[in-house]
Legacy VTK file of the C-alpha trace (Angstrom):
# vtk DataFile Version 3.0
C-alpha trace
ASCII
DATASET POLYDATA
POINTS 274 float
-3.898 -78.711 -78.885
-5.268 -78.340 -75.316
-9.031 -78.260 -74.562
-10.102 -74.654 -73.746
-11.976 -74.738 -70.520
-14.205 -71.631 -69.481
-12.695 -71.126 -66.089
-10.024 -68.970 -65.031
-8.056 -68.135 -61.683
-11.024 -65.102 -60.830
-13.565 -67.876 -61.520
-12.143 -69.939 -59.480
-11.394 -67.868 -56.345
-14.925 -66.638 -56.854
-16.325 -70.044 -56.519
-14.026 -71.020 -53.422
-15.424 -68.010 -51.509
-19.008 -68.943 -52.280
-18.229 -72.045 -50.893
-16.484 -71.006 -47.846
-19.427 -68.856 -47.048
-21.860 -71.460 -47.603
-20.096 -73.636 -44.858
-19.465 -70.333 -42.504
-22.825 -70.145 -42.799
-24.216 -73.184 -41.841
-21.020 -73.927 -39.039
-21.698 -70.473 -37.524
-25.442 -69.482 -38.425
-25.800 -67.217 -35.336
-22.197 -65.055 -36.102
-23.393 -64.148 -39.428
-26.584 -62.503 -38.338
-24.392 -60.680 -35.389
-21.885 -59.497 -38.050
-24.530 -57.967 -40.057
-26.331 -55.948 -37.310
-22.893 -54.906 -35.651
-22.403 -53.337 -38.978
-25.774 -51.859 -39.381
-25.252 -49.995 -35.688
-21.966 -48.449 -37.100
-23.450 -47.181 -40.128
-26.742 -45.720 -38.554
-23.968 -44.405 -35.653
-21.905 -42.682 -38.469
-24.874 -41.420 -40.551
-26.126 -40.135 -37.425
-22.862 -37.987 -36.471
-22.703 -36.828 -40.178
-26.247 -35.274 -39.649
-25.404 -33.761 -36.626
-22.093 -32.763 -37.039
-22.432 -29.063 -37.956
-25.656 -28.565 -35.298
-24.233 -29.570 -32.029
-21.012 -28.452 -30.973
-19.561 -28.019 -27.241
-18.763 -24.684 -26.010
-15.691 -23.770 -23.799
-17.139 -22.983 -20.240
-17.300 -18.771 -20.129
-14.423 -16.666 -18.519
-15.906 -15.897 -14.521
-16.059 -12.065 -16.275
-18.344 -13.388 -19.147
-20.414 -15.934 -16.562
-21.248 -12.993 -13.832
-21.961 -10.831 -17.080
-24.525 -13.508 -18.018
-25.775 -14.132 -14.462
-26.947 -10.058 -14.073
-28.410 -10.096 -17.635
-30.723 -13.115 -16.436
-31.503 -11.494 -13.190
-31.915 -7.803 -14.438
-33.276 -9.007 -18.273
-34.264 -5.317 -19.147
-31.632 -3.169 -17.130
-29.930 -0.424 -19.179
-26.101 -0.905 -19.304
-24.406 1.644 -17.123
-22.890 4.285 -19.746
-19.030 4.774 -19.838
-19.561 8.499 -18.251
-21.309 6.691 -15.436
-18.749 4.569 -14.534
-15.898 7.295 -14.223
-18.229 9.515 -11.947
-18.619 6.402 -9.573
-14.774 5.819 -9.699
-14.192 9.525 -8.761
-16.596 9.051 -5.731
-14.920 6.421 -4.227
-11.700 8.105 -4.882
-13.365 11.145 -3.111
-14.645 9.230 -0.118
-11.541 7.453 0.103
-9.476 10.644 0.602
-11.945 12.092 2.854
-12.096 8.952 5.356
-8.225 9.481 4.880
-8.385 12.956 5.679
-10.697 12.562 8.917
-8.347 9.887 9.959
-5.318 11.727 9.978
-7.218 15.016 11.493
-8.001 12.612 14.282
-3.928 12.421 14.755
-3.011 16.634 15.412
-4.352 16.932 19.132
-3.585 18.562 21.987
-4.312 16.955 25.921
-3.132 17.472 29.386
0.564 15.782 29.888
-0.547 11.528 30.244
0.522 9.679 33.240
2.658 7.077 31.130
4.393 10.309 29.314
4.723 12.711 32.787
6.633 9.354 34.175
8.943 8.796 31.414
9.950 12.694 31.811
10.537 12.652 35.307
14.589 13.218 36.123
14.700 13.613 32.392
13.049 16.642 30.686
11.468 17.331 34.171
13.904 17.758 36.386
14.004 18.294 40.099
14.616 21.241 40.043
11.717 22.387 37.269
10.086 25.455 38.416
7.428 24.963 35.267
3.761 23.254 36.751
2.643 20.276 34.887
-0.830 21.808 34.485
1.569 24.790 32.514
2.658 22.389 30.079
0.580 20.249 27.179
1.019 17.093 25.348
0.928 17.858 21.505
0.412 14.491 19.294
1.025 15.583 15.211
2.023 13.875 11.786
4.619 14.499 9.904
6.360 13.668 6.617
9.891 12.284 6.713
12.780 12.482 4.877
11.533 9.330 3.026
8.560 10.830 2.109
6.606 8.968 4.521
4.295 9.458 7.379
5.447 9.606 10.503
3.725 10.174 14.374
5.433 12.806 16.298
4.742 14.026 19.802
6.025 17.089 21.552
5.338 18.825 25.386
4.756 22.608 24.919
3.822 25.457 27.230
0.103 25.630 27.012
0.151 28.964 25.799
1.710 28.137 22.184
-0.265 24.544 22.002
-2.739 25.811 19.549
-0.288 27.821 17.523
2.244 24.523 17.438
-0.951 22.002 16.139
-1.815 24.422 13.288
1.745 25.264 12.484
2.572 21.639 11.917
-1.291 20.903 10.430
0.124 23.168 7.902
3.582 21.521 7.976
2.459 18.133 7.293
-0.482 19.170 4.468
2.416 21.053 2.319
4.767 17.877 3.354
7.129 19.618 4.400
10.130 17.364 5.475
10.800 17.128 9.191
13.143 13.268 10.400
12.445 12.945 13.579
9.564 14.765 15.760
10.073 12.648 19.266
10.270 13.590 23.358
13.909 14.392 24.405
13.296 12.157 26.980
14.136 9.214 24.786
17.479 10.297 24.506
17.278 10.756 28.502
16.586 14.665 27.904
20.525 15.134 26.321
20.024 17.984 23.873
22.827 17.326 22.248
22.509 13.308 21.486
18.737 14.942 20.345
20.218 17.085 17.935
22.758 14.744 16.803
20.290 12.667 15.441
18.688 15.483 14.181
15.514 15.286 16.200
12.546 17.848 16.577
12.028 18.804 20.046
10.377 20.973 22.950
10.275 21.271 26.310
13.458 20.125 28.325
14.234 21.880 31.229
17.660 23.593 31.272
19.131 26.909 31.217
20.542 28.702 28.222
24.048 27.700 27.687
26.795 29.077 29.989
24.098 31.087 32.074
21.953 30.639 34.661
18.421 31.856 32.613
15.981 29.539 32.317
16.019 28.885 28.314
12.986 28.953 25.916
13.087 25.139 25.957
12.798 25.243 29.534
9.935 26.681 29.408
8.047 24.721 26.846
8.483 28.133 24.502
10.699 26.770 21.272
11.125 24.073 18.748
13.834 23.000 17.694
13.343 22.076 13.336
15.823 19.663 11.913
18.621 21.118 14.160
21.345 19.133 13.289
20.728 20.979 9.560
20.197 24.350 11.552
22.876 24.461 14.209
22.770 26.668 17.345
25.896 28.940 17.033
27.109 31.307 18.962
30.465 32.547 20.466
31.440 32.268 24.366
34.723 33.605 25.557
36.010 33.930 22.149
35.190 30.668 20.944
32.696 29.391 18.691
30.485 27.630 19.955
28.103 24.470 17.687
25.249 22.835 19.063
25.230 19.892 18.143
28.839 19.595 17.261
28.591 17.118 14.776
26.549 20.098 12.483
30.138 22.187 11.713
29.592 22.042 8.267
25.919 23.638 8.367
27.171 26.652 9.904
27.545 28.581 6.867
24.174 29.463 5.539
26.079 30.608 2.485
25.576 27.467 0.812
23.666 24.986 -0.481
22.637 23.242 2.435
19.701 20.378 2.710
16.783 20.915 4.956
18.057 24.682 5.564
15.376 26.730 7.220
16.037 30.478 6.483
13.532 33.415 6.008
11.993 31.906 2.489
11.619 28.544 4.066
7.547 27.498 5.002
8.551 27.001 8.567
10.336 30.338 9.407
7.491 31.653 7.592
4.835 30.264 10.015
LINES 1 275
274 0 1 2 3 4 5 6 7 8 9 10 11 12 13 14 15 16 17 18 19 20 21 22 23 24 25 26 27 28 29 30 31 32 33 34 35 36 37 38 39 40 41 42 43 44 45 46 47 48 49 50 51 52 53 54 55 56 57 58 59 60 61 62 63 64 65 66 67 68 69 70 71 72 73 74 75 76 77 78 79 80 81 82 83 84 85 86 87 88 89 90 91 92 93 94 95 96 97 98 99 100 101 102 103 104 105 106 107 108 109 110 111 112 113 114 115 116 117 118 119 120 121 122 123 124 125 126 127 128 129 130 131 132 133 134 135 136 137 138 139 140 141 142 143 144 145 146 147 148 149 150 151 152 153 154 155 156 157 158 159 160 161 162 163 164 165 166 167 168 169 170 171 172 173 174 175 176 177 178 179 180 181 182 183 184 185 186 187 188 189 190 191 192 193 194 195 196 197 198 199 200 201 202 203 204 205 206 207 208 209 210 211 212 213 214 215 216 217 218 219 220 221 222 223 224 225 226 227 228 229 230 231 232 233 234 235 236 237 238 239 240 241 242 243 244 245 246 247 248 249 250 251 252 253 254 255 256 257 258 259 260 261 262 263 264 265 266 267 268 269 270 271 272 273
């Protein structure tokens, strides 16, 4: 029978470990005492951040709306918020003063002034011909706006006899505030005062000295009297020597008023009206 000893393996490995610390201990006695506080910090550390956990927190940084919201509230602590109703009545100002700086701006574009040196030299041998028995000082430079076909706003200048200038600014003040549509409102003299190229590309004229058309009468252009409106839409017909005659000739199939017809001024339209 064997001897029954009162050790066993847990004994054993206990006793090993004792010993091992023993000579840790006294080959290292300085480690053990770091050891110890290194693990005192971390538990103080984590016992701290349990404590604090739910108490300090970091915030996102504020939206610039939120942070100039905040800013006014510090400067103006006891300021009433500006109610809803408030706020629309402001918007509608601005809106109003908006339109009216608008308005006065675009007033400041219908006028009417003697014939400028720059403009009275482009027309020379053009719209005023050599032979022009009309007087500069007869004739006046009208600057308007007008709305074109796109819907747009366009600058448009015209030389009238100064007896219609007046009537001509308010008929096409009135023109422009119902936006009417009008292409092209520009001096013959860009198209070197040929009616016809004009009217081919369906521009708004005035004066251009000429006679009427197979005559020797000086014609109501000629004397700074008429407008032509979108011409190339409302042709000049008429028959000479049995033969019909189109002005421009490229506006054949506008003749007949029958029809539908775009830009067709007859006696319902605004500007035969005016």
């Amino acid at each position: 029978m064997k001897k029954k000893t009162g050790f066993t393996i847990a004994s054993i490995a206990a006793g090993v470990l004792a010993v091992s610390s023993v000579f840790f201990a006294s080959k290292f006695p300085g480690k053990e005492k770091e050891e110890s506080k290194k693990l005192q910090c971390n538990e103080e550390k984590q016992e701290w951040n349990d404590t604090n956990k739910e108490t300090h927190s970091f915030a996102e940084e504020p939206a610039p709306e939120e942070q100039e919201k905040k800013e006014i509230e510090e400067i103006l602590p006891n300021a009433e918020p500006i109610p809803n109703e408030a706020k629309e009545d402001l918007k509608e100002t601005d809106t109003q003063i908006s339109q009216e700086e608008t308005e006065e701006r675009e007033e400041d574009q219908f006028y009417i002034s003697s014939i400028p040196d720059d403009v009275f030299q482009k027309m020379q041998g053009k719209s005023y011909k050599a032979l022009c028995t009309i007087g500069r000082e007869e004739l006046r430079y009208v600057h308007i706006l007008h709305t074109g076909f796109d819907g747009e706003t366009k600058q448009g200048e015209l030389v009238v006899n100064k007896a219609i200038a007046e009537d001509v600014l308010a008929i096409f003040k009135e023109l422009y505030q119902a936006k009417y549509p009008i292409e092209k409102v520009r001096l013959v003299d860009e198209y070197d005062a040929n009616d016809e190229a004009s009217m081919r590309d369906n521009n708004s004229s005035a004066f251009n000295f000429r006679f009427v058309s197979h005559t020797t009468i000086i014609s109501k252009h000629g004397l700074g009297m008429a407008i032509d409106i979108n011409p190339l839409y409302n042709p000049y017909v008429k028959t000479v020597d049995g033969r019909v005659s189109i002005e421009p000739a490229n506006a054949a199939e506008y003749v007949d008023r029958t029809g539908e017809i775009p830009y067709k001024i007859d006696h319902e339209d605004l500007c035969y009206k005016l």
